[in-house]
Every structure is written in structure tokens, then in C-alpha cells.
BAFI-3210 file (N, C-alpha, C; in Angstrom, 3 decimals, decimal comma, padded with zeros to 6 digits):
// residues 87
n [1|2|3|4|5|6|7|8|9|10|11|12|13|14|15|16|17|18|19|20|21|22|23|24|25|26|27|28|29|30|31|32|33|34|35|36|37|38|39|40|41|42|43|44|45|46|47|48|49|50|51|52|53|54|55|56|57|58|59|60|61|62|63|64|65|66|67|68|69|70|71|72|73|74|75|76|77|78|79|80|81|82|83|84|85|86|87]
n.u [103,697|105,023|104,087|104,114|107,343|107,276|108,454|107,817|108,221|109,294|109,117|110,057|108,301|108,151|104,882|104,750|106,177|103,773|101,666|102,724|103,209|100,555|098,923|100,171|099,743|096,748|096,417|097,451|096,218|097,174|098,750|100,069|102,072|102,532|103,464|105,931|108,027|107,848|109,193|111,489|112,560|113,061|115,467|118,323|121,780|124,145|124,450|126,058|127,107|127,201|125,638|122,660|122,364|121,848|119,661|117,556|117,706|116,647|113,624|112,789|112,331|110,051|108,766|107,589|106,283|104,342|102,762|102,529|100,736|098,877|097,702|097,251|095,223|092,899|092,364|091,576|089,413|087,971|087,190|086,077|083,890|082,309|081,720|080,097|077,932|077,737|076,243]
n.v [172,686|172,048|169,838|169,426|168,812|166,901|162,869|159,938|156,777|153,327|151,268|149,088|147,944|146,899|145,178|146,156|148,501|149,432|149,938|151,563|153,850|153,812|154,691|156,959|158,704|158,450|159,674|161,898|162,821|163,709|162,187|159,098|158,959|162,024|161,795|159,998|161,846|163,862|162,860|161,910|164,864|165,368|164,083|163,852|163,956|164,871|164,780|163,987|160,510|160,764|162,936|161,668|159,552|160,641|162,127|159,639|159,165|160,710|160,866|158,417|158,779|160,932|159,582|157,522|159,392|160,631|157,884|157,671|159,772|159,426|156,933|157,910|159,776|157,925|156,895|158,621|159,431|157,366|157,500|160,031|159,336|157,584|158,652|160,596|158,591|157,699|160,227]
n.w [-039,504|-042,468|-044,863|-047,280|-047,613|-046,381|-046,520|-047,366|-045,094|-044,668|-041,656|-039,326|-036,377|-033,191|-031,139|-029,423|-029,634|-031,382|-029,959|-028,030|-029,084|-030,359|-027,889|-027,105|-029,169|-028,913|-026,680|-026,727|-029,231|-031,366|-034,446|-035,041|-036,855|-036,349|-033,477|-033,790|-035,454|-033,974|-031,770|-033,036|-033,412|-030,863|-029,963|-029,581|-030,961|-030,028|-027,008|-024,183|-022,693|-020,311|-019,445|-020,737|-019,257|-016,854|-017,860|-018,149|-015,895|-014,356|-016,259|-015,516|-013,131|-013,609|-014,304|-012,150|-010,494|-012,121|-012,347|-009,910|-008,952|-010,703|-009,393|-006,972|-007,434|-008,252|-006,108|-004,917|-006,186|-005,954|-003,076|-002,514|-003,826|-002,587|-000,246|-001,518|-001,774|001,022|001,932]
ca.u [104,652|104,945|103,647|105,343|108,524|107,517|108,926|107,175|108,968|108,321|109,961|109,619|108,334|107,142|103,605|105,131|105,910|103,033|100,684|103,111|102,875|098,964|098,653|100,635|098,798|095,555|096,652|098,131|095,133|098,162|098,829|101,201|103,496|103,391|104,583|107,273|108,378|108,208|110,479|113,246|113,150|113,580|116,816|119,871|123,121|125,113|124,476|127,225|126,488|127,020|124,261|121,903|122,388|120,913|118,842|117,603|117,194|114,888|112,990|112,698|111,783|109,247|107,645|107,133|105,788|103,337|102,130|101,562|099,902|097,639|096,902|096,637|093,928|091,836|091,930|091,072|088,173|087,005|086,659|084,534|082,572|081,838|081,529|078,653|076,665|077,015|075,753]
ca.v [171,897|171,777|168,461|169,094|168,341|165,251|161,681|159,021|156,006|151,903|151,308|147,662|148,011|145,525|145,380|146,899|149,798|149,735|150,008|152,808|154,538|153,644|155,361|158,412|159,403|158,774|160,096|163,813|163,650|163,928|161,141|158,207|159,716|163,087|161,150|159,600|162,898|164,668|162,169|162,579|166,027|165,788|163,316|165,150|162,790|165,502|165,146|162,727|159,176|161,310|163,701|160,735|158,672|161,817|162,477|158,676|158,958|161,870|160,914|157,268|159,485|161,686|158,301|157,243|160,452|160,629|157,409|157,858|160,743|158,985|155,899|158,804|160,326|157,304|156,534|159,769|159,704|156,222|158,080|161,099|158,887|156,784|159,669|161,010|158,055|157,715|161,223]
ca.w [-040,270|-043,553|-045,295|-049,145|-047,496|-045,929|-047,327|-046,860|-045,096|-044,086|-040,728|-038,613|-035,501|-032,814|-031,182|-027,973|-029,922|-031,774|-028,878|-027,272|-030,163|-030,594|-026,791|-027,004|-030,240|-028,730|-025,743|-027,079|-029,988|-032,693|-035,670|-034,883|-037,581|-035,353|-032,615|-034,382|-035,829|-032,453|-031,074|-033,689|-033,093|-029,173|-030,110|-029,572|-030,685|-028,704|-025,835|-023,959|-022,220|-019,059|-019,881|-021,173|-018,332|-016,219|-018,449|-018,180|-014,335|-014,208|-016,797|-014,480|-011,703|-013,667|-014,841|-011,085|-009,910|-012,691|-011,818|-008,515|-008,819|-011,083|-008,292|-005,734|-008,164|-008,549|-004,843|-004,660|-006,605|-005,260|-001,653|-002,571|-004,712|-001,034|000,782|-001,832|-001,521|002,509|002,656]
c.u [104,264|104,632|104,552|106,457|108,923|108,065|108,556|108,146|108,583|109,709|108,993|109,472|107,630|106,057|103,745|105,315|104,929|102,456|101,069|102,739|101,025|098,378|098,803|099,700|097,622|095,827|096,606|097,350|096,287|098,180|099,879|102,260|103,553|104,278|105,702|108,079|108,401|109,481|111,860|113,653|113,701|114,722|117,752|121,256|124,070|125,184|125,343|126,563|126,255|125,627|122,997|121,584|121,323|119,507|117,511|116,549|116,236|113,858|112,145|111,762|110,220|107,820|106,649|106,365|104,774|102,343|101,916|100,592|098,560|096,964|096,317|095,089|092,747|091,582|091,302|089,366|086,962|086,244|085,934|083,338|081,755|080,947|080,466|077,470|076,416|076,777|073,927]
c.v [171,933|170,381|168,911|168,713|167,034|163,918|160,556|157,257|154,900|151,329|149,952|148,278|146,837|146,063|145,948|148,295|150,362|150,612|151,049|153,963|155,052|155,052|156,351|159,095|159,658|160,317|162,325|163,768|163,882|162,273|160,612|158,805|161,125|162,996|160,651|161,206|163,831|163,908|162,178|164,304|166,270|165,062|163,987|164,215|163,388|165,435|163,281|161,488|159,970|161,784|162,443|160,197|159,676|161,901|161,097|158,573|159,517|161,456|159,510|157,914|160,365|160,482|157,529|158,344|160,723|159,420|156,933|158,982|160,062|157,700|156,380|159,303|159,135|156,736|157,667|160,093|158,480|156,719|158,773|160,595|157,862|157,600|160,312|160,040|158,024|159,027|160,683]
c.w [-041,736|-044,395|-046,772|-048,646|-046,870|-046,914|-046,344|-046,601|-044,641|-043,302|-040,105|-037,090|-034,641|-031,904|-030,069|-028,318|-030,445|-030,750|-028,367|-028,093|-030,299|-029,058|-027,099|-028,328|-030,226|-027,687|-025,933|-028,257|-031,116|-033,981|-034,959|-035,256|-036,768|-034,150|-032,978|-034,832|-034,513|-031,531|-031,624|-033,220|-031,911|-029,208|-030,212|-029,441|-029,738|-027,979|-025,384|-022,870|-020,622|-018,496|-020,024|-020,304|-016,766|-016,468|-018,381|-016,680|-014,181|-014,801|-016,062|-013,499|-011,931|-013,855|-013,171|-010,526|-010,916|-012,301|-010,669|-008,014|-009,611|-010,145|-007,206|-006,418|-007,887|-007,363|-004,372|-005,040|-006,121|-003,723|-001,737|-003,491|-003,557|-000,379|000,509|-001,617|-000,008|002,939|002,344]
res [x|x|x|x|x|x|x|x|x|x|x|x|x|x|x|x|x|x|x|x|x|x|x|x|x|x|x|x|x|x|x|x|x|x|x|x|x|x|x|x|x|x|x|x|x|x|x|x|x|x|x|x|x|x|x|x|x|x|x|x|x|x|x|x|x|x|x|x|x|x|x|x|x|x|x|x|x|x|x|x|x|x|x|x|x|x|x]
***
């Protein structure tokens, strides 16, 4: 990315977004402001309430299936961490 073309802006947010914000940036190792700026770009006004509403569900669905894969993980890891000490 180019930084000379950036413009620097002061936007309200509340501590719910903060914190989401605060995560995902740790999370993906990028700057808050890259997260913000990655998210305008994935914004697409075109696309119709139809589309959105789809788009909406899956993304619902991908959110559940991520975290159950992550509760499966850590049950996962609680058992072979059993299983090493009762050897």
C-alpha cells in the first residue's frame, strides 16, 4: 500500500468495537487502521439485500463452525494432555 495517499481521519467508535478491532489486529499481526481499511475494501454497496442476507447466513454459519472447531481443539488438547501424564 501506499502510505502518501493515506488521509488521516477521527471516527467514534464504541468499546465493543474497540476491543473487536483491538483482537483482529492482534490476532492477523496488522495495525487497527489495517483492519479498518481492509474492511472498507471487502464492502461492496452492490451487492443487493438478497445477496447480503446470504451472504449474512454463511458468514453466521462460518462463525459457528470456526468455533467449534476451536472447543473441539481444546478438548482435544485437554485429552492427550491426560493421556500423557497417565502413561
Amino acid at each position: 500500500m501506499d502510505n502518501s495517499n493515506l488521509v488521516r481521519k477521527q471516527v467514534m467508535l464504541s468499546d465493543s468495537n474497540i476491543s473487536k478491532l483491538n483482537k483482529i489486529s492482534k490476532k492477523e499481526n496488522v495495525s487497527v487502521a489495517s483492519v479498518i481499511r481492509i474492511a472498507i475494501d471487502a464492502y461492496n454497496p452492490e451487492i443487493n439485500d438478497e445477496d447480503s442476507e446470504l451472504i449474512e447466513l454463511v458468514s453466521a454459519r462460518l462463525k459457528e463452525a470456526v468455533e467449534d472447531t476451536q472447543q473441539t481443539r481444546k478438548r482435544l488438547n485437554k485429552t492427550l494432555l491426560k493421556l500423557e501424564r497417565d502413561q
